[in-house]
C-alpha positions as CSV (number, residue, x, y, z in Angstrom):
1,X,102.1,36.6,115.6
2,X,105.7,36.9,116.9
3,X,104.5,35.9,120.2
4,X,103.4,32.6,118.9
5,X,106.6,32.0,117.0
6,X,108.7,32.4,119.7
7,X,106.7,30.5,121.9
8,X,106.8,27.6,119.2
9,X,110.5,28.1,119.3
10,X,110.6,27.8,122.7
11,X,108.3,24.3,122.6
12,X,110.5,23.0,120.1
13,X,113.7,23.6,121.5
14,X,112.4,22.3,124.9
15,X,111.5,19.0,123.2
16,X,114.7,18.2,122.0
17,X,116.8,19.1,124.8
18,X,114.0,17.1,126.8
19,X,112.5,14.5,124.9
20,X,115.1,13.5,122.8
21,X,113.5,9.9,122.4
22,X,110.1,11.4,120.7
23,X,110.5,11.5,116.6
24,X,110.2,14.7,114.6
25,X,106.6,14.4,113.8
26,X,105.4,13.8,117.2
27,X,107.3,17.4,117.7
28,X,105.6,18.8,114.5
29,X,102.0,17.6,115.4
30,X,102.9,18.9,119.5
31,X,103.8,22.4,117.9
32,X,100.8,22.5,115.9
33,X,98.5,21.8,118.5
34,X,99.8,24.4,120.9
35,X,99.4,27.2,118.4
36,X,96.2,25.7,117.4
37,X,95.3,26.8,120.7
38,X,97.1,29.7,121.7
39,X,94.6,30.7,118.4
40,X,91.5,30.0,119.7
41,X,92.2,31.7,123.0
42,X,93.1,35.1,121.4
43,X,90.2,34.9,119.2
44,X,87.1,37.2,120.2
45,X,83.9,36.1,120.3
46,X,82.9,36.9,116.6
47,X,81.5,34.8,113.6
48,X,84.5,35.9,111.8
49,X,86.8,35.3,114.6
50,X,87.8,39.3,113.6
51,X,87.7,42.0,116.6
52,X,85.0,44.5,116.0
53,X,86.9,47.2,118.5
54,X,87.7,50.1,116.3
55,X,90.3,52.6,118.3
56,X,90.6,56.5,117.7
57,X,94.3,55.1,116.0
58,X,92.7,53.2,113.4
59,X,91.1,56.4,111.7
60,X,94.4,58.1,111.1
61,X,95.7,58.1,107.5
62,X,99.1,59.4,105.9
63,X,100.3,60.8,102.9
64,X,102.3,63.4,101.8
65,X,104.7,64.4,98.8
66,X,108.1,65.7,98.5
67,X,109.4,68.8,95.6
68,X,112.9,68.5,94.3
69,X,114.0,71.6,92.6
70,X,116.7,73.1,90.1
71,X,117.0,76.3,89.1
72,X,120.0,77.0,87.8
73,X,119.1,76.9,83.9
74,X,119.9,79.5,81.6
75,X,119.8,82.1,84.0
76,X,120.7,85.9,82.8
77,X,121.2,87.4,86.4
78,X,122.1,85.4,89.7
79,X,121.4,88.8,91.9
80,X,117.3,87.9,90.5
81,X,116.0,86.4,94.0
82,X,112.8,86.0,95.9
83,X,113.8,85.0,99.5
84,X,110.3,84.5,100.4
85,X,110.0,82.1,97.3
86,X,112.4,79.7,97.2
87,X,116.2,79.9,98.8
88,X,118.0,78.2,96.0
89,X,117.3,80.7,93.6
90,X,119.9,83.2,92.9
91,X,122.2,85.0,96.3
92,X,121.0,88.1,98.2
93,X,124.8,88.7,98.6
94,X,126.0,92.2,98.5
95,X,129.2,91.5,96.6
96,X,129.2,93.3,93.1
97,X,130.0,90.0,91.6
98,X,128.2,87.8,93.3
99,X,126.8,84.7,91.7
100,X,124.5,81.6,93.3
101,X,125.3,78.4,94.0
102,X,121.8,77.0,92.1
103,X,122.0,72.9,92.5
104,X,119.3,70.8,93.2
105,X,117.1,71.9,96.5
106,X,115.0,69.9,98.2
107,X,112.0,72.6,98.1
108,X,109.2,70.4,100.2
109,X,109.2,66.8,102.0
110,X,106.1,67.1,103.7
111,X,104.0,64.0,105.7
112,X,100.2,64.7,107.0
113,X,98.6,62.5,109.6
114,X,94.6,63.2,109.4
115,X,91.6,61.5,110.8
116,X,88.3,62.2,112.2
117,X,89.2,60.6,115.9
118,X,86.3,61.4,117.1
119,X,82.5,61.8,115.4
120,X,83.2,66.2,116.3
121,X,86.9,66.0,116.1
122,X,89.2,65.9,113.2
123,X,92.8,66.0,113.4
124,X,95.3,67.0,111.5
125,X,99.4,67.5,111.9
126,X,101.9,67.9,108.9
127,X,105.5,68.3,109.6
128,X,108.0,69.6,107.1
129,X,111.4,67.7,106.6
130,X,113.0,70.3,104.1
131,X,112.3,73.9,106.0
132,X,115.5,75.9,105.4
133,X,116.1,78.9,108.1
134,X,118.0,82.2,107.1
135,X,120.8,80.6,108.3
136,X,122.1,78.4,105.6
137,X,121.0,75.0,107.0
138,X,119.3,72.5,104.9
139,X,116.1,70.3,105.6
140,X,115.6,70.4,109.5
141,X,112.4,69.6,110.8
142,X,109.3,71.8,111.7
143,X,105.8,71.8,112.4
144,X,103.9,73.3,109.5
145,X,99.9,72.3,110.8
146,X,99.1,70.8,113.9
147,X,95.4,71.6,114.5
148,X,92.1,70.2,115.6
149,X,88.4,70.7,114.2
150,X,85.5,70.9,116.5
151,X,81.9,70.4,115.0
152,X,78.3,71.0,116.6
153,X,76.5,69.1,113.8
154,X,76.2,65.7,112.2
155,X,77.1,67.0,108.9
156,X,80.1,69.2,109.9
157,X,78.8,72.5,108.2
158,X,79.8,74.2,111.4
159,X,83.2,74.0,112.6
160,X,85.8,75.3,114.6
161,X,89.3,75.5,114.4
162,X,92.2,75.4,116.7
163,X,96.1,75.4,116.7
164,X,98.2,76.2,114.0
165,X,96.8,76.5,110.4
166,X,96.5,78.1,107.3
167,X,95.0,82.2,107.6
168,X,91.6,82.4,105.4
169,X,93.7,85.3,103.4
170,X,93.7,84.7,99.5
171,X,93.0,81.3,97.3
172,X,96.6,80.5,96.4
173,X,97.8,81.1,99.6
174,X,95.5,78.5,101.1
175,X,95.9,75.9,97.8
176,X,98.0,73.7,98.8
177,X,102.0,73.5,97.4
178,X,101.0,70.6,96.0
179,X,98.1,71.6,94.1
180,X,99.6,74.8,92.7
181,X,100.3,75.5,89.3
182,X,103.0,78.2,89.3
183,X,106.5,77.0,91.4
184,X,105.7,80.1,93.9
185,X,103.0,82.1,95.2
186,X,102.7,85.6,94.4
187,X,104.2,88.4,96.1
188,X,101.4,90.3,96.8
189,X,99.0,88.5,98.4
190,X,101.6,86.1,100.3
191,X,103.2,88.9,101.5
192,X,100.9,89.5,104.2
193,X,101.3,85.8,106.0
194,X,104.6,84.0,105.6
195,X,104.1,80.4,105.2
196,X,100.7,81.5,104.7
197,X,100.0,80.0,109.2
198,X,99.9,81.4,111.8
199,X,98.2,79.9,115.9
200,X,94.6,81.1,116.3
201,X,91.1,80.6,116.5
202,X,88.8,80.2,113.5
203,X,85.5,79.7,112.6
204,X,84.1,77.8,109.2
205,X,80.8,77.5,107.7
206,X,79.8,75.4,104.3
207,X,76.6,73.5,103.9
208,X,77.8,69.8,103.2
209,X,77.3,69.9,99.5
210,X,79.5,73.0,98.8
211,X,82.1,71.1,101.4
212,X,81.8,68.6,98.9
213,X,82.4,70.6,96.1
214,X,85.8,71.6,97.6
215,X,86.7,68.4,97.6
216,X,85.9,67.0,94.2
217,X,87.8,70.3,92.8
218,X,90.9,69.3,94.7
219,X,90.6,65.1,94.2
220,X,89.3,65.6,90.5
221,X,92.7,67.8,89.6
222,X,90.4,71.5,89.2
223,X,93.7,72.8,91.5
224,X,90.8,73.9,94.3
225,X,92.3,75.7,97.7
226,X,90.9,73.1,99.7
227,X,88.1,73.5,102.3
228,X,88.3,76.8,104.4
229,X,84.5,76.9,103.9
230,X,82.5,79.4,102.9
231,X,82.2,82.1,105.5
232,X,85.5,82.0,107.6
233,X,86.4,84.1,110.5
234,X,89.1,84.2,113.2
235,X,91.8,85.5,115.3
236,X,95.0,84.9,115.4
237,X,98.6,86.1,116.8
238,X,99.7,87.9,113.5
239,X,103.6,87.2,114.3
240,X,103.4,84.0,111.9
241,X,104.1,80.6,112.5
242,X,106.3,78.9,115.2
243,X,107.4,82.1,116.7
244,X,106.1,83.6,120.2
245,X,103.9,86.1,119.7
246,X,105.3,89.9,119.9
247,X,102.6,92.2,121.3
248,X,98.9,91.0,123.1
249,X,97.2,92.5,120.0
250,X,95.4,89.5,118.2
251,X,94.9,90.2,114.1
252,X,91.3,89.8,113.3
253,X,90.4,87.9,109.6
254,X,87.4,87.5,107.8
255,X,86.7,85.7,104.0
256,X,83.5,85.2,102.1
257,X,83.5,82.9,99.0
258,X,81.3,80.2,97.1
259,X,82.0,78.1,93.6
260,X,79.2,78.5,91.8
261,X,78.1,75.7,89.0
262,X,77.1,77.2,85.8
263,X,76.7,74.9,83.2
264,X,79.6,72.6,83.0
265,X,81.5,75.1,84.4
266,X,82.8,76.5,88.0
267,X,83.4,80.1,89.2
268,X,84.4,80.8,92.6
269,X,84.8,84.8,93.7
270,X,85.6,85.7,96.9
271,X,86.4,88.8,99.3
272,X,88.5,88.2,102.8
273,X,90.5,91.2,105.0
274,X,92.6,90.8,108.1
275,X,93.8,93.9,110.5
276,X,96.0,94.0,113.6
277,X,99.5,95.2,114.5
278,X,103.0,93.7,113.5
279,X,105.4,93.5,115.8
280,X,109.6,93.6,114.6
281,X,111.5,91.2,117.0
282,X,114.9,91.7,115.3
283,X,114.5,92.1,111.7
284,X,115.5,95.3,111.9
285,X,119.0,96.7,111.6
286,X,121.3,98.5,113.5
287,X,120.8,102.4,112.0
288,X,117.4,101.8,111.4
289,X,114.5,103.8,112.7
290,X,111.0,102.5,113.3
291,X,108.0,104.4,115.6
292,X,106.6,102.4,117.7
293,X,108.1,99.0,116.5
294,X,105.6,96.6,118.6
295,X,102.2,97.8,117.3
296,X,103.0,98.7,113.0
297,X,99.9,99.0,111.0
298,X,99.0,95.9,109.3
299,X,95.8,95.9,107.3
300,X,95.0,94.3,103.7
301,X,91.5,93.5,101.7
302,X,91.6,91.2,98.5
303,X,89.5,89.9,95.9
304,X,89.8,86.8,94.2
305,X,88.2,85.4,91.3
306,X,88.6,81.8,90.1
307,X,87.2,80.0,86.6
308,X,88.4,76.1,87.0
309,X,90.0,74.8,84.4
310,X,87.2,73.3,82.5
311,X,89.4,73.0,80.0
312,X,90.0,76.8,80.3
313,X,90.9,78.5,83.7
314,X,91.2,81.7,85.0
315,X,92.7,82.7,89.0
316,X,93.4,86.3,89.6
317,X,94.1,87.8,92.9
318,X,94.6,91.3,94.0
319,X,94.4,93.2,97.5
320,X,95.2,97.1,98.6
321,X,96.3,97.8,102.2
322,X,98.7,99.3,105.0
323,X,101.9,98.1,106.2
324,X,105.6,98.5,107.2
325,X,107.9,99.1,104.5
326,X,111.5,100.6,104.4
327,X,112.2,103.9,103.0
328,X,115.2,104.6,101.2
329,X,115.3,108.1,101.8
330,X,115.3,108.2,105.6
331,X,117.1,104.9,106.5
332,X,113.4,104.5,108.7
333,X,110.3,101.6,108.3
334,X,106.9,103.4,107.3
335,X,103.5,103.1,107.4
336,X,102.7,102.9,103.8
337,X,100.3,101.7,101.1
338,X,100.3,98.5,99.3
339,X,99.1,97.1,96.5
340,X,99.5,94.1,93.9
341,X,98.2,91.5,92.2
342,X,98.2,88.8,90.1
343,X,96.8,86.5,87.5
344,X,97.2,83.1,85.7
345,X,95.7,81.7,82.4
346,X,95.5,77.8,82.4
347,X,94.3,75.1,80.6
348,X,93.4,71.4,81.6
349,X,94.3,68.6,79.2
350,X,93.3,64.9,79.6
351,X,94.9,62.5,77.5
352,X,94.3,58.8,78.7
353,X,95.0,59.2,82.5
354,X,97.6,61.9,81.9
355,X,97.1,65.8,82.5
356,X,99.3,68.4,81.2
357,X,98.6,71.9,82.6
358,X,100.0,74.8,80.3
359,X,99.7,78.1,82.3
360,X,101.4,81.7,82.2
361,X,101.2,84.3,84.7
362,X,101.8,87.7,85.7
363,X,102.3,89.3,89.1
364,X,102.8,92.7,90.3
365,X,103.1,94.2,93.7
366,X,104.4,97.6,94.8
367,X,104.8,97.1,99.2
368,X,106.9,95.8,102.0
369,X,107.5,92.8,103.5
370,X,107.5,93.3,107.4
371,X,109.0,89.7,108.1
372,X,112.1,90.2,106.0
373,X,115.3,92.2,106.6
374,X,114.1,96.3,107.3
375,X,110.6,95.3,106.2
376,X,112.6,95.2,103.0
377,X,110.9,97.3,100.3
378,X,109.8,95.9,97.1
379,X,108.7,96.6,93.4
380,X,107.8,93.6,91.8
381,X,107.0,93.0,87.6
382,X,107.0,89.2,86.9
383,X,106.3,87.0,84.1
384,X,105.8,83.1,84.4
385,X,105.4,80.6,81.4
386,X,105.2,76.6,81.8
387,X,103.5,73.5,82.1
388,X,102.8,71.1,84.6
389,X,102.8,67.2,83.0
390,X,101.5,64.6,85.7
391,X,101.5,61.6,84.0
392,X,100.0,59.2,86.8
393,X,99.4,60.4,90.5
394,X,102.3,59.6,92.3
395,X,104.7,62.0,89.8
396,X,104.6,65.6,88.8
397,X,107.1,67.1,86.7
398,X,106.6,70.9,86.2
399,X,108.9,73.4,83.9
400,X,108.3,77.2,84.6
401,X,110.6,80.0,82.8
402,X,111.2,82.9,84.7
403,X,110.8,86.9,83.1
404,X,111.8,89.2,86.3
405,X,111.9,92.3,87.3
406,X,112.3,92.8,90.6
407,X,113.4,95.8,93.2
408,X,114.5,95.1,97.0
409,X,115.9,97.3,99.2
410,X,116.6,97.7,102.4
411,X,119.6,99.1,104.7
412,X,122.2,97.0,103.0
413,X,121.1,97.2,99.8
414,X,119.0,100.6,99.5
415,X,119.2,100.8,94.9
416,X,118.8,97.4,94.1
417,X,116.7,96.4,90.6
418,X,117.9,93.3,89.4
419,X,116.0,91.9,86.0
420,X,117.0,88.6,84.8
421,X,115.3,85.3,83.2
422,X,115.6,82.0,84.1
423,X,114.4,78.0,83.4
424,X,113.0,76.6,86.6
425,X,113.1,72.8,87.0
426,X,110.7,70.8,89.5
427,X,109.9,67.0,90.5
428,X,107.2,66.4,92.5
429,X,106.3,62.7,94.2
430,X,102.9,62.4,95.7
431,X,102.0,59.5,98.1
């Protein structure tokens, strides 16, 4: 289209710097002809005069969403943090008076590019506009998916999956942000994978009607995980994602689940377990002693259980297992056991094309988290109230108050239980 105007341009201007003696409709009808033409020529060969080629291009879609967070309401105690949570709540700073700078905070800004490119090859790539690194910077870009799926059948029931992705390790870590309910996941279970990725290999299996199912509870607002399918098993470099991998041991995964119709209603349980060995590559500090640093222990098994909010919902989560975890007493990083869990109580309420999601939850998890500071060790006794109001697609607006009790130590802070409540603020915009 801007070829032919500038080529009508050009014809026009030529006309009057050339033909000055023919009238202004001779130009007009001389113009019209000539793109009459250049028309016809580009059209294919088609009863609709339409192009039939389809390119690989042409199947790619995008969407995405964007959080925008405050949490500085009616907080008790600004030394109440959760690093692996969310950045803007509250300071990790050792100062006895510390307090946190809690304004708004871009928490997510997130686009997806999908498509089935091929009839056995879907692609999918979502960049994040809004990651914040430990130090201090705001909103800088990095890649949070970027993988491909390979099928061997015409129904996609078998499927394998390469690059960098979600670990089949626990539903909430694999629902999406944007489906969740609560502002954070839980300690316990997201614990064991930060940003819930990681680059590896993975097998899926779901017959197409349950692959359906995963979809409808997602697309119908049921707050599904998404499709991981039903039997899921993989390897993968267990140093998380977009960092080198720090030892040539690959973790090992494997899940089990299936959402079962009964009645009107939904239930999904599920079992999944991961082992392999973490490797520190710096988190550790000066002082600190840890055996054998590159190959740590690092072995979980959880069970989930899921009722969909039919109105009434139920998701619990809990896992047992062995990891790194500072130790107070000896200034060293241990081998210990871990455990935790969680659970949430929803409800589902349609009013015209509106849903409002009331919700509480309670988390608990006694472990370490190898990818923070010392494998800092924790203690965690939470309680969340709120309610999620989505009054058409494209806007989420969610309010979630805060009762904490949480312990972290490590090497710089080794006695450190902070308790503290807080109103927790978040817009969400979906397109």
């Amino acid at each position: 289209m801007i070829k032919r105007k500038i080529i009508a341009i050009l014809l026009l201007i030529t006309c009057v710097a050339n033909a000055q003696e023919l009238t202004k409709e001779d130009v007009k009808k001389e113009v019209v002809r000539l793109l009459d033409s250049i028309n016809k020529a580009k059209l294919p060969d088609t009863k609709s005069g339409v192009s039939n080629d389809e390119h690989w291009y042409d199947r790619i879609s995008l969407r995405g969403y964007a959080q925008i967070r405050y949490n500085g309401l009616f907080s008790t105690n600004d030394k109440v943090s959760c690093d692996q949570c969310d950045k803007s709540w509250g300071t990790t700073s050792t100062a006895p008076d510390a307090k946190a700078n809690n304004g708004l905070f871009i928490r997510r800004a997130r686009l997806v590019f999908s498509g089935q490119v091929h009839p056995n090859v879907f692609f999918y790539f979502q960049p994040d506009f809004a990651s914040s690194p430990s130090t201090g910077i705001q909103n800088f870009v990095q890649i949070r998916d970027l993988y491909f799926d390979l099928s061997f059948d015409k129904k996609k029931e078998y499927r394998v999956r390469v690059g960098q992705s979600k670990i089949p390790y626990g539903f909430e870590n694999m629902q999406s942000s944007s489906q969740r309910l609560a502002l954070d996941r839980n300690d316990a279970m997201n614990s064991a994978i930060l940003n819930e990725r990681d680059l590896g290999l993975f097998f899926y299996w779901a017959p197409a009607e349950i692959r359906e199912r995963f979809s409808m509870l997602v697309k119908d607002g049921y707050k599904g995980s998404g499709d991981f399918g039903v039997f899921a098993f993989g390897v993968y470099n267990g140093q998380i994602a977009n960092k080198l991998d720090g030892n040539r041991d690959l973790n090992v995964v494997a899940r089990v689940t299936y959402p079962f119709v009964i009645g009107n209603q939904i239930i999904e349980p599920g079992i999944q377990a991961y082992t392999g060995k973490w490797a520190f590559t710096g988190e550790i500090s000066n002082g600190v002693t840890v055996n054998d640093p590159q190959y740590v222990k690092d072995q979980r098994v959880g069970a989930t259980f899921v009722l969909y909010p039919k109105p009434f919902g139920i998701q619990t989560e809990y896992n047992i297992g062995t990891g790194p975890r500072y130790n107070t007493l000896t200034n060293t990083v241990d081998e210990t056991d871990l455990n935790g869990g969680y659970v949430i109580l929803n409800y589902k309420l349609d009013i015209k094309k509106q849903h409002i999601y009331p919700f509480a939850k309670f988390q608990y998890y006694d472990g370490g988290k190898k990818y923070e500071k010392d494998a800092r060790s924790y203690v965690v006794r939470d309680y969340e109230i709120g309610v999620e109001w989505q009054p058409f697609k494209a806007f989420e607006l969610t309010a979630e108050y805060v009762i904490a009790d949480r312990t972290f130590e490590d090497s710089a802070l080794p006695i450190n239980r902070q308790q503290g409540n807080l109103l927790r603020l978040q817009a969400q915009f979906n397109f």
